[in-house]
C-alpha positions in Angstrom: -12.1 -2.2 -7.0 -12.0 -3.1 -3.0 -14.5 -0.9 -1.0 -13.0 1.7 0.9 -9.6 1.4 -1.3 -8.6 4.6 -3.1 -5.9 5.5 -5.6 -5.2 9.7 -5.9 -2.7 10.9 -8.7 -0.1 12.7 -6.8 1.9 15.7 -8.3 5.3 16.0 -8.8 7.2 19.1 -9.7 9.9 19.1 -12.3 12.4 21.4 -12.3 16.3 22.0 -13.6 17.6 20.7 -10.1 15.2 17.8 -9.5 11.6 16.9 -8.3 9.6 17.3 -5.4 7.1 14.3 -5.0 3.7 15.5 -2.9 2.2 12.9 -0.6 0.0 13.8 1.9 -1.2 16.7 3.0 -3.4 17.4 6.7 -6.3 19.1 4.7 -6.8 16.2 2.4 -10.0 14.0 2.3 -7.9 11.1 3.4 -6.3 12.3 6.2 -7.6 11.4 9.7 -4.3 11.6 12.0 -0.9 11.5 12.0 0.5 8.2 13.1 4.3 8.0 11.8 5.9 7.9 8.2 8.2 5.1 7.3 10.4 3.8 4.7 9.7 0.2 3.1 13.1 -0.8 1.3 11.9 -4.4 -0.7 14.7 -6.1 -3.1 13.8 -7.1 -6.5 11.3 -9.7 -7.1 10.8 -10.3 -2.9 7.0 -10.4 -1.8 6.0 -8.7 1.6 2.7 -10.4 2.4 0.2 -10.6 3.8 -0.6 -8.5 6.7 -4.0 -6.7 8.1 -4.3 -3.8 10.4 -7.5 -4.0 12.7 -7.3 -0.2 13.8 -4.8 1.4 11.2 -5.3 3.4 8.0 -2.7 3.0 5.2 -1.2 5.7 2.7 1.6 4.2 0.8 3.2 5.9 -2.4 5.9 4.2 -4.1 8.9 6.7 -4.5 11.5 4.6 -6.1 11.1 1.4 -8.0 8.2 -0.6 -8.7 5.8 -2.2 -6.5 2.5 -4.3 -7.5 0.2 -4.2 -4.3 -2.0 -6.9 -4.3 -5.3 -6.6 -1.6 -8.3 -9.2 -0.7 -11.4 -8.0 1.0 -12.6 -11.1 3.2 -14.7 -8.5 5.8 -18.0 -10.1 6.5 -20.0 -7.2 5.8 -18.1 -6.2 2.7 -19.7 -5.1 -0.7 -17.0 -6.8 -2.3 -16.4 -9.4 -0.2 -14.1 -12.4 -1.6 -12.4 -9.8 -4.1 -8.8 -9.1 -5.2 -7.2 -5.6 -6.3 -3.8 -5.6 -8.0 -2.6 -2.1 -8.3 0.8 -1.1 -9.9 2.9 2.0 -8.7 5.8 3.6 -9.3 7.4 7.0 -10.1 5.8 7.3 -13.4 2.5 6.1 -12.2 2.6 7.8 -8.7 0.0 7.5 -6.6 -1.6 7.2 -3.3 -2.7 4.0 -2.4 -5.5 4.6 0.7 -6.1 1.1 2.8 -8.7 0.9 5.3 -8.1 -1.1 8.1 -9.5 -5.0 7.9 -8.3 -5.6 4.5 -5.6 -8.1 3.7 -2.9 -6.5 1.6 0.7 -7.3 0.4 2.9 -6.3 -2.2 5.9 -7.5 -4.6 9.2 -5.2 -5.6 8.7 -5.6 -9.9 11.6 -4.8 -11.8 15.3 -5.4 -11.7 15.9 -2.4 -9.1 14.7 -2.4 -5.5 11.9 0.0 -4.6 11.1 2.3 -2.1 7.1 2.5 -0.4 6.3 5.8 2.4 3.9 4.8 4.4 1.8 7.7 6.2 0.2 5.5 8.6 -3.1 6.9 10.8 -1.6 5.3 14.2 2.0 4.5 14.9 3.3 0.7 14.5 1.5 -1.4 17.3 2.4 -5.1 17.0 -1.1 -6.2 19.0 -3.5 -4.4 16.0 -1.8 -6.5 13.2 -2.5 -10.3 11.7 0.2 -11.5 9.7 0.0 -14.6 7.1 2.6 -15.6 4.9 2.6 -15.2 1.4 1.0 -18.4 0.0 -1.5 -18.7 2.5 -4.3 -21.1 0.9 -6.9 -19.2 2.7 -6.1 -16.2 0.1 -6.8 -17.0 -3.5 -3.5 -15.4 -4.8 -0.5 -16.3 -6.2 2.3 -13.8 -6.6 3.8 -15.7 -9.6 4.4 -13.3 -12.7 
């Protein structure tokens, strides 16, 4: 496990007309602010990687599909410094996946059906507090191969 990266069970209510999928609440632990909620649509077997946020805090939870999120911790002051995290979500695994800022993360749509990731972000979208890389970047030890 990453410092500072969390993964919370999240409840979903069955009933005869559906479900309701909880996400995030103000009064949880992980909460610090409302920044803005948005969808992630990612096709089958298409890698969005990698990207770090200096300032903001993410909350994803996959709602449709499959996603394998893949994160590596290269802060200099880390405990687990050098480190990867795979972590696999989807509606019947579903789950909050908490990202501190400075950690490299990415992730891959698994499965034949495109998936769907919410995002309750701590700050809204600000081009000038994100680093991208692309997806085979040598300086990450990764490779999103199956």
């Amino acid at each position: 496990m990453i410092e500072g990266i969390k993964t919370i069970p999240l409840k979903q209510i069955f009933d005869e007309r559906g479900k309701v999928m909880h996400m995030m609440r103000n009064d949880s632990e992980l909460f610090s602010q409302f920044g803005e909620i948005y969808f992630s649509v990612t096709y089958p077997g298409v890698v969005k990687a990698w990207h770090l946020h200096k300032e903001m805090t993410l909350n994803y939870a996959v709602v449709s599909g499959a996603i394998k999120f893949v994160f590596y911790d290269d802060r200099a002051k880390s405990k687990t410094k050098g480190q990867i995290q795979e972590i696999f979500v989807s509606p019947e695994n579903y789950s909050l996946i908490h990202v501190p800022p400075g950690i490299w993360n990415g992730f891959k749509s698994v499965g034949k059906d495109s998936s769907i990731l919410a995002n309750c972000s701590s700050i809204p979208h600000d081009q000038n507090e994100i680093i991208r890389k692309p997806f085979n970047d040598n300086e990450i030890p990764y490779t999103w191969d199956i």
